[in-house]
N, C-alpha and C positions, 0 to 999 in steps of 0.2 A: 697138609699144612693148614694148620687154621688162619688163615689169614685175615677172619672176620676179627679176631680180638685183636688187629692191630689199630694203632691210631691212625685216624684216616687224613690223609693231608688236604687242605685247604689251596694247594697250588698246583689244582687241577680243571684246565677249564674244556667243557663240550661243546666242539662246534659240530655236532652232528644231529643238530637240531632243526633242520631243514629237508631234513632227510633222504639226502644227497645218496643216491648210488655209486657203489662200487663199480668201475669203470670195467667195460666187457665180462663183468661177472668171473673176475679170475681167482681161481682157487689156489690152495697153495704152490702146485705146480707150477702157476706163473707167476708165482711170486722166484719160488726155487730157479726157472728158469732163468729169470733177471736177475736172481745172480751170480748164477755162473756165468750172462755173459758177461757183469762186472769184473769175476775176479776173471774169468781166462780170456776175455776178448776187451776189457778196458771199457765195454760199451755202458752210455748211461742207462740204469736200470727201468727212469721213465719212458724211452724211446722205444724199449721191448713191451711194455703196457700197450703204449700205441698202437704197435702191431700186431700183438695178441689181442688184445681188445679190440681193434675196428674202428674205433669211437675215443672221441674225446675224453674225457673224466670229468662230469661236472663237476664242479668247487663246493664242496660245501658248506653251509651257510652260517653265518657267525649268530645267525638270531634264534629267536625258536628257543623251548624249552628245553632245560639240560637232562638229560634222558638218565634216570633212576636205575639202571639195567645193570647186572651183574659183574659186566667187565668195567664199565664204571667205578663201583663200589670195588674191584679187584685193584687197579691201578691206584686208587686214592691210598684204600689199605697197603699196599706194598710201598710203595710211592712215602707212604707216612712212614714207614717200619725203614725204611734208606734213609731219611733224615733222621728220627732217631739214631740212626748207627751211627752216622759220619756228624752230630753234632758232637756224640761223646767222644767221637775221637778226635774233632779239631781243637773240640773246648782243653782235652786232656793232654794238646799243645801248645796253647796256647792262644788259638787262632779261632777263629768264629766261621761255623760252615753256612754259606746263601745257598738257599735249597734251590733246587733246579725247575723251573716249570716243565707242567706236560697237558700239551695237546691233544684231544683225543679229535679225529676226523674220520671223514666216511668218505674213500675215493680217492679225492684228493683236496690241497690245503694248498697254503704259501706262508713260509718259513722266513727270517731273515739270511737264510743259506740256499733260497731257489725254492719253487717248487717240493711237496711234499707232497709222496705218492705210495698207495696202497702198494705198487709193487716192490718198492726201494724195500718194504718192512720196517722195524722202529728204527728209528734213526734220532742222533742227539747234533744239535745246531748250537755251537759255541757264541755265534754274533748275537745271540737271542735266548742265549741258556735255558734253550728250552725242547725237552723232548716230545717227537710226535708218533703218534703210534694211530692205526687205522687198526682199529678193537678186533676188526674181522681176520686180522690174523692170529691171535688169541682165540678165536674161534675155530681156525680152519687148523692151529698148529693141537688144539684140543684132540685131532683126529687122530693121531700119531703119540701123542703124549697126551697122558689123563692126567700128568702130574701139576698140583697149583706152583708146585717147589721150580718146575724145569719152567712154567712161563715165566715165572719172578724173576727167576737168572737172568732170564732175558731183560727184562727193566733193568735189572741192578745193573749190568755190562753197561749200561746208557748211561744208568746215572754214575758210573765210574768215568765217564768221557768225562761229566760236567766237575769231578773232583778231579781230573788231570787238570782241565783247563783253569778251574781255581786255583791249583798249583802251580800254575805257570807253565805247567811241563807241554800242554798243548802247543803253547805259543812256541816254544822254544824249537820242537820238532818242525813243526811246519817251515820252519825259517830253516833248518837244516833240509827239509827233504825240499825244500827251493835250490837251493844251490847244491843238488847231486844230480849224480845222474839215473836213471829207473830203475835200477837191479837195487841202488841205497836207498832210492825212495821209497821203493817195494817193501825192504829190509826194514826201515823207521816205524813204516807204518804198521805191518807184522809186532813189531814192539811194543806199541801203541795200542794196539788191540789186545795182546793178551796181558799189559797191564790192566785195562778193564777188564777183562776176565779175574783175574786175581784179586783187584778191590769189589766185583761179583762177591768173589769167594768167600772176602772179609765181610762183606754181608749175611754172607749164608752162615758164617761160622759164630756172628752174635748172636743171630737170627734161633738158628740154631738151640743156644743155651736157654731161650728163652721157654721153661715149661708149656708156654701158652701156645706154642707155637705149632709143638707136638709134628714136628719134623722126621720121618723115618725113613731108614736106607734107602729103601727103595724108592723115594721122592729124589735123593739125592743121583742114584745112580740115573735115575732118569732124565736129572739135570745132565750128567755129564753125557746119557748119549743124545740128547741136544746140541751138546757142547760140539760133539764129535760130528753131529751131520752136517755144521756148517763149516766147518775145516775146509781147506781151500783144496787140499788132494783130494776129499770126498766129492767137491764139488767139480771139480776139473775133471776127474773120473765121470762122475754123472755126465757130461758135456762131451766122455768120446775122448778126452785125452791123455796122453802120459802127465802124471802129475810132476808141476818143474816149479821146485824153492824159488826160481828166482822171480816168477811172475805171483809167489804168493804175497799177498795184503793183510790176511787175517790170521791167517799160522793153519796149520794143519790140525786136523784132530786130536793125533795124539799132545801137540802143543797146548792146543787152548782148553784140554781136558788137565792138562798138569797144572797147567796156572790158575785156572781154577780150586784146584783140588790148594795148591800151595794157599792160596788166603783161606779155601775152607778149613784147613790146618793150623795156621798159623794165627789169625785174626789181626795181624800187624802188618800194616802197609809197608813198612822197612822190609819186608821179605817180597815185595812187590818189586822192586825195579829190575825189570826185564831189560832196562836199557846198557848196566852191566853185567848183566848174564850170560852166560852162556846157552844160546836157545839152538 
């Protein structure tokens, strides 16, 4: 994927100009660790850092120069190439897309949703529209995937949270999965996630047409076994256990590889709502 000929967004800021350490030096393993214990023990993913690591996380620093470096320039690029998409599709209802910020930090940050931490992975903050990402897992996930196509997915899934939540649709679940009980809240949020997967996909699928972009199969297959190692059976299996629907959060492999695949197909958000689906 050429991701250099995209246009690079302007709604990217570097607090990793202090040059703040990655807390206990944890590779991707504890990042994967934290979260399987999310999805199969509920635990927060920062509390597993602690314990693996030893040590605190310094915070990194808001000052200091914004660091010119690769993954920088990858996020701005792909970052620009998501508003691109989702402008022409709100403008072509009617509606005007506010792009999402993103954070880039080292270690660890603070978000208006708590703490932000290299082992949580990216993660998207509705109070603060804004995504955070610690670049070193773009590096460590580098190791397993040489694909630029299977990190990007990973952004776009993020900035799909920030177009549910412009939708209204964030607000509206969260109020539902208040007033259930943990098997429907489990179930909501499963929903939740692979509609960001699916607006991922409407990503991938403009993305995609674009010549410049020079996208090929095997980028893409690479996305989807991305897609597939963090399915919540794969991860509960990693962790030792029988895999059970009812404690999954994020859907399973083969789930979040289809809803995927359905926007890279499709390119219409109308074929995104997982909320009347059958999953």
């Amino acid at each position: 994927m050429n991701w250099r000929n995209f246009r690079k967004s302007g709604n990217v800021e570097d607090r990793r100009g202090g040059g703040a350490a990655r807390a206990g030096g944890l590779g991707i393993g504890g990042i994967i660790i934290a979260l399987i214990a999310s999805a199969v023990f509920g635990v927060n993913p920062a509390q597993v850092l602690g314990f693996l690591g030893g040590t605190s996380p310094r915070v990194s620093s808001n000052g200091g120069a914004a660091l010119n470096d690769r993954d920088k320039q990858f996020v701005e690029s792909v970052l620009g190439k998501t508003e691109d998409v989702w402008n022409g599709i709100f403008k072509a209802s009617g509606a005007t897309y506010q792009p999402a910020k993103l954070v880039l930090f080292a270690g660890q940050d603070q978000s208006a949703c708590g703490a932000a931490d290299a082992a949580m992975g990216p993660f998207y903050c509705p109070a603060d529209q804004t995504i955070y990402i610690d670049t070193a897992f773009f590096q460590e996930l580098r190791g397993t995937s040489n694909s630029d196509f299977a990190q990007a997915y990973v952004l776009a899934h993020e900035v799909g949270h920030h177009v549910q939540n412009l939708l209204g649709i964030s607000d509206k679940v969260q109020a539902q999965r208040a007033r259930s009980d943990k098997v429907t809240s489990n179930a909501l949020s499963v929903r939740v996630e692979l509609q960001a997967d699916c607006f991922a996909g409407i990503w991938g699928n403009a993305t995609a047409k674009d010549r410049n972009a020079n996208i090929t199969e095997k980028e893409i297959r690479s996305a989807l076994e991305t897609a597939a190692e963090i399915g919540d059976d794969v991860l509960q299996r990693q962790a030792g256990r029988v895999a059970n629907p009812h404690t999954f959060t994020h859907g399973s492999a083969a789930q979040r590889q289809q809803w995927f695949v359905k926007g890279l197909q499709s390119g219409s958000p109308a074929d995104c709502d997982t909320f009347k689906a059958r999953i």
